[in-house]
C-alpha positions in Angstrom: 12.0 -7.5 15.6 12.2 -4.1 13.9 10.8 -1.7 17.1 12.2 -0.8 20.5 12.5 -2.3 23.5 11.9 -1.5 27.3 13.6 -1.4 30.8 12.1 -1.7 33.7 14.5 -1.2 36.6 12.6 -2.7 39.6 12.3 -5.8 37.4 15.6 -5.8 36.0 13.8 -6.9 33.1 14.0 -5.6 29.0 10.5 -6.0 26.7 10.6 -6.7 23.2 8.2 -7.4 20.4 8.4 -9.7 17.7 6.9 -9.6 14.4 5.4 -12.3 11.9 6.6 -14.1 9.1 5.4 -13.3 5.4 6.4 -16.2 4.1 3.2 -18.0 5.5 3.1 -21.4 3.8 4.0 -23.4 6.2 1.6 -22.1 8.2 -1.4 -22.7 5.8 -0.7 -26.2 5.1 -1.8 -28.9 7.5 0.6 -31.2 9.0 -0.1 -34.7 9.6 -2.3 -35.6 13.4 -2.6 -31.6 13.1 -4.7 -29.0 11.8 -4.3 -25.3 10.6 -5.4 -24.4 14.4 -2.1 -25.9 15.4 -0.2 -23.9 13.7 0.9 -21.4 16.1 3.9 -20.4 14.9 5.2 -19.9 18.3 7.1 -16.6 19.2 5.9 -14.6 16.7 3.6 -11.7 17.4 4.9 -12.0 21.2 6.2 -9.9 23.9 9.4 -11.9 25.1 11.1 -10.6 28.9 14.7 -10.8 29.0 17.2 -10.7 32.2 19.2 -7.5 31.2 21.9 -9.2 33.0 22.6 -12.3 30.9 19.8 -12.5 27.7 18.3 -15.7 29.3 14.4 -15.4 28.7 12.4 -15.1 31.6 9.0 -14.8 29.7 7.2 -15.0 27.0 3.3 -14.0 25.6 2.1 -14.8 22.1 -0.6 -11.9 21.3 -1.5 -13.4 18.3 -0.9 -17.1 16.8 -0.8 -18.1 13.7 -0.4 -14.6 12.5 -0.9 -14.9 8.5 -2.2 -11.2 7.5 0.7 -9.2 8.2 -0.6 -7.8 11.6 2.2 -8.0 13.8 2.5 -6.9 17.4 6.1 -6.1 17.2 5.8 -2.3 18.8 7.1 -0.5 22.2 6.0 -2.4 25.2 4.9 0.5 27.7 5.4 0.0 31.4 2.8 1.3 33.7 1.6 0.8 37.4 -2.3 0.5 37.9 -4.6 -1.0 40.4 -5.9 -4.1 39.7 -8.3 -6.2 42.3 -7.6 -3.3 45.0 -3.7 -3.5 44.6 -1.3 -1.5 42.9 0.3 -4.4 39.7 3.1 -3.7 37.5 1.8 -3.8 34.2 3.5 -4.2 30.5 1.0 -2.3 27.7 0.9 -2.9 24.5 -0.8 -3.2 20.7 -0.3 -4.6 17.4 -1.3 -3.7 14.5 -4.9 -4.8 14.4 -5.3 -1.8 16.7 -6.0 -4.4 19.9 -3.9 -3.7 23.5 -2.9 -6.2 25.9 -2.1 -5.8 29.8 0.6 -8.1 30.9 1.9 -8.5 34.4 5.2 -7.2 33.8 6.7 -9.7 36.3 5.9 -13.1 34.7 4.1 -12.3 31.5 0.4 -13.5 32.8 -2.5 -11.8 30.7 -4.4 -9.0 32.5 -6.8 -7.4 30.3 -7.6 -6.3 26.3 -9.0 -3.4 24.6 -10.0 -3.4 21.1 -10.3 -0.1 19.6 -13.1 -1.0 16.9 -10.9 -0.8 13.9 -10.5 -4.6 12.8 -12.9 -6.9 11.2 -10.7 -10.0 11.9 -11.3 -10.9 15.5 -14.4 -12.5 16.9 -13.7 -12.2 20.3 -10.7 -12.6 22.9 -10.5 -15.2 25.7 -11.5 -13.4 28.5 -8.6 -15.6 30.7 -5.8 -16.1 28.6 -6.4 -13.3 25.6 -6.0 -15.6 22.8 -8.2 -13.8 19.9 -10.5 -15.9 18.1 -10.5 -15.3 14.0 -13.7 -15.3 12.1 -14.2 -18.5 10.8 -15.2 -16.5 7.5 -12.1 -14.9 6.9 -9.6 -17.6 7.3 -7.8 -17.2 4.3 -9.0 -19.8 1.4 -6.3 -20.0 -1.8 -7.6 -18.3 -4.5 -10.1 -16.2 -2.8 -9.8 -12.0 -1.5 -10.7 -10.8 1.6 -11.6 -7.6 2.7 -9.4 -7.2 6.1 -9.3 -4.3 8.4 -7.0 -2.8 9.0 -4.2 -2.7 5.8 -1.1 -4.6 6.4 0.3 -1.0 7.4 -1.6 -1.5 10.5 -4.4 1.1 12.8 -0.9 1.9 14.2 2.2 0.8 13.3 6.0 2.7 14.6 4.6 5.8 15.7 4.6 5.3 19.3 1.6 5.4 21.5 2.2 7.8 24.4 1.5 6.9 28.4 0.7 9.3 31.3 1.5 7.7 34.7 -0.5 9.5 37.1 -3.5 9.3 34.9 -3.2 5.8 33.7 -4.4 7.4 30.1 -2.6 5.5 27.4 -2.9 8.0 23.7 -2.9 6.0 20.5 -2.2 7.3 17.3 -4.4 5.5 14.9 -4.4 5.3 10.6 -8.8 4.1 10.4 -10.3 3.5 7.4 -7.7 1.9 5.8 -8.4 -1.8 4.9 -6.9 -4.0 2.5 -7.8 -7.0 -0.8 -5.9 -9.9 0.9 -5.1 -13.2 -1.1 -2.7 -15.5 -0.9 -1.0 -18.2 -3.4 -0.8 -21.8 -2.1 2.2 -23.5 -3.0 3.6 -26.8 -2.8 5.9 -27.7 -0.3 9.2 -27.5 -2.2 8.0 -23.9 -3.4 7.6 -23.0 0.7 10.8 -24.7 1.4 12.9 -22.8 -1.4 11.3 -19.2 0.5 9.5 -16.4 -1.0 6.1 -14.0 -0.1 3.0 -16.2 -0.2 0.2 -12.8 0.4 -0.8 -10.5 -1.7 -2.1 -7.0 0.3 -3.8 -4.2 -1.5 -4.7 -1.1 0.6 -8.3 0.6 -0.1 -10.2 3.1 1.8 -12.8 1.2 4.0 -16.1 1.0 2.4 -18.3 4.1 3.0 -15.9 5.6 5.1 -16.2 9.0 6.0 -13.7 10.7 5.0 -11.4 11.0 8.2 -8.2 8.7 7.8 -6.1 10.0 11.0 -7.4 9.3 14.4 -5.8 10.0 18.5 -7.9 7.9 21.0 -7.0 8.4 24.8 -8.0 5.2 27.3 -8.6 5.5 30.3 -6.6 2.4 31.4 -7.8 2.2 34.6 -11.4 1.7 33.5 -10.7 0.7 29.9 -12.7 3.0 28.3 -11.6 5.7 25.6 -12.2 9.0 27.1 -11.9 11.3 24.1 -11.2 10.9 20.2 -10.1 13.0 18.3 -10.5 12.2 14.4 -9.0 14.4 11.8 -8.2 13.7 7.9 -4.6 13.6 7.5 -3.5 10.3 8.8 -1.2 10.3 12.3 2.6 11.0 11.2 4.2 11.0 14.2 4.8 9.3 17.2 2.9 11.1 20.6 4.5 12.7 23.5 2.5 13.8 26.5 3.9 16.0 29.3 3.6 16.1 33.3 1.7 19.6 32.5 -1.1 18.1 30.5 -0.3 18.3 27.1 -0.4 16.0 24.5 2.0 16.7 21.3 1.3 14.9 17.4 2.1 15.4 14.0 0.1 14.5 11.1 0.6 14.1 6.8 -1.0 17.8 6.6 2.4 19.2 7.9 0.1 20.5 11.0 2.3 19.8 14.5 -0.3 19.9 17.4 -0.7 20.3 21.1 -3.9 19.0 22.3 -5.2 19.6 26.1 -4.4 15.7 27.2 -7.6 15.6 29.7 -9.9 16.4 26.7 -8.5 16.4 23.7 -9.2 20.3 22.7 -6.4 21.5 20.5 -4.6 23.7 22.1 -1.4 25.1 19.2 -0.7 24.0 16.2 2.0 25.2 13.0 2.3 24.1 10.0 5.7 22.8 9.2 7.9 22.8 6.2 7.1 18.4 5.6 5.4 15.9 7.6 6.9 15.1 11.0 7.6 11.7 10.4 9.5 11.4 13.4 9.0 11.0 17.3 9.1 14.1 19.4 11.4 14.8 22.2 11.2 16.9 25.2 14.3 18.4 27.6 15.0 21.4 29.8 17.7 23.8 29.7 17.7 26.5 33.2 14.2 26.1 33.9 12.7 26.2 30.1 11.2 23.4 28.6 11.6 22.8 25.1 9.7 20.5 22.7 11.8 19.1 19.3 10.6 17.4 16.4 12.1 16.5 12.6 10.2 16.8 9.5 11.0 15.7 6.0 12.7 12.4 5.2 9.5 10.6 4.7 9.5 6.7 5.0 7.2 4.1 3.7 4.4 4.8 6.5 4.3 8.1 5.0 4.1 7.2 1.1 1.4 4.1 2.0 -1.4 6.7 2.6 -0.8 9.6 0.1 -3.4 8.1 -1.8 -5.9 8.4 0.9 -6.0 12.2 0.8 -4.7 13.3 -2.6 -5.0 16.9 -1.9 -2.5 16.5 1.2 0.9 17.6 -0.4 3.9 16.7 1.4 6.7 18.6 -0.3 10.0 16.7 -0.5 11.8 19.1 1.6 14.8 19.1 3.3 15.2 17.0 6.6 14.6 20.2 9.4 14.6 19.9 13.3 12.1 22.5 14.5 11.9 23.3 18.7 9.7 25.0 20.3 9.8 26.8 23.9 6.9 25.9 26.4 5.6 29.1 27.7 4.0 28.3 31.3 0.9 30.7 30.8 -2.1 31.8 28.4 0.0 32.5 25.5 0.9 29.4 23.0 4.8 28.4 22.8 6.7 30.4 20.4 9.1 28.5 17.8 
């Protein structure tokens, strides 16, 4: 567990994620009356409800079983009310790594819905009543051999948060495409797996005959699970996403560039370059009436320095760590610095 957790009030209930296990022997060696299908590794890649009262779990969902590619699903767990069969349901939202969201029923963990966003190779197809995703039968992993897998171990998102709007029910997903990964792994005996250690081997490459564009925002329509506008760009996504109640949509990316997009449509509305990539999540607060908008660049972090390859002409100077706010003017005329 290495991401944030959420609260929700009327349920009295905290979300967490949980992430996978890289140490994946055990999991590609079949066990005796059992075979690697078995192998769940239960509680990894899952969503697990706690009673913020006293820890006990109250539920749990495994997103992904068996999770040997470094895909985990361990990110913020967004809590959203939608219609569902001509009622109003209580719904936990998330996605791992693979790019892939689930809709939970936030009161006792039973799968809703999916949406994949079209950036992995690795699942077939999702159980339409329980969610469990069904791996290519071609790419289960085989000792010796490399795969091409898509999305890199990095992930099609990974800590940058994802951003919700309540009253629209549009969910906004930063996104890293075209980033894919040589994966291999080394069997080992079982006294190697028992003594610990990495089994994979995951090299990042650009995704054959990929166009170019390395950073994408998609905005889904939850409601009707359909994306209603994408915005590709060539620096990959650097921050996390904050939308407003006024209909705007805030993101930074590896070109420096932090952005204000119309959230309806995706149009980009402002944008300044800043003094380093905002690898950071935005914040918003009000002081007598004015609304301000704060973000931190420089610092870096390993999501940064895992894609500098991608776009070698991207420079991110190692600058000095800098909070930079902005003042939301409520007219025509973009927000001053």
């Amino acid at each position: 567990m290495w991401s944030i957790g959420s609260y929700d009030p009327q349920l009295n209930l905290l979300y967490f994620g949980t992430g996978n296990t890289y140490d994946v022997g055990t999991l590609l060696i079949a066990r005796k009356g059992k075979g690697l299908s078995n192998n769940d590794a239960l509680y990894t890649d899952s969503t697990v409800a706690l009673d913020a009262d006293t820890g006990k779990l109250v539920w749990y969902y495994q997103h992904m079983n068996r999770d040997v590619w470094d895909l985990d699903w361990v990110f913020e767990r967004s809590l959203v009310t939608l219609p569902l069969n001509g009622k109003p349901t209580r719904l936990v939202v998330t996605g791992g790594k693979s790019a892939i969201f689930d809709a939970l029923s936030a009161s006792d963990g039973r799968y809703q819905f999916s949406k994949d966003l079209g950036v992995q190779n690795l699942v077939a197809s999702i159980e339409p009543r329980t969610g469990r995703k069904i791996i290519k039968p071609e790419l289960e992993p085989q000792a010796g051999r490399t795969d091409l897998i898509c999305p890199v171990a990095s992930g099609a998102r990974n800590w940058p948060t994802t951003a919700i709007d309540p009253a629209s029910g549009y969910l906004y997903v930063p996104l890293a495409t075209n980033y894919c990964m040589d994966y291999s792994w080394a069997a080992r005996d079982a006294a190697e797996v028992a003594a610990g250690g990495d089994d994979l081997r995951l090299r990042g490459r650009p995704r054959p005959g990929n166009d170019g564009q390395f950073g994408r925002i998609d905005a889904i329509d939850l409601k009707t699970r359909e994306i209603v506008w994408s915005h590709p760009q060539r620096a990959p996504v650097a921050s996390s996403l904050l939308v407003s109640a006024g209909g705007l949509l805030f993101s930074g990316a590896r070109d420096r560039q932090f952005r204000a997009f119309d959230a309806a449509n995706g149009k980009v509305l402002w944008q300044m370059r800043l003094n380093a990539s905002p690898s950071s999540s935005p914040a918003s607060y009000s002081v007598d009436g004015t609304q301000y908008v704060v973000v931190v660049a420089g610092g870096g972090g390993a999501f940064d320095s895992g894609t500098r390859s991608l776009t070698p002409e991207i420079i991110d100077p190692p600058a000095g760590t800098t909070l930079w706010a902005f003042r939301i003017i409520p007219s025509a005329t973009p927000p001053d610095r």
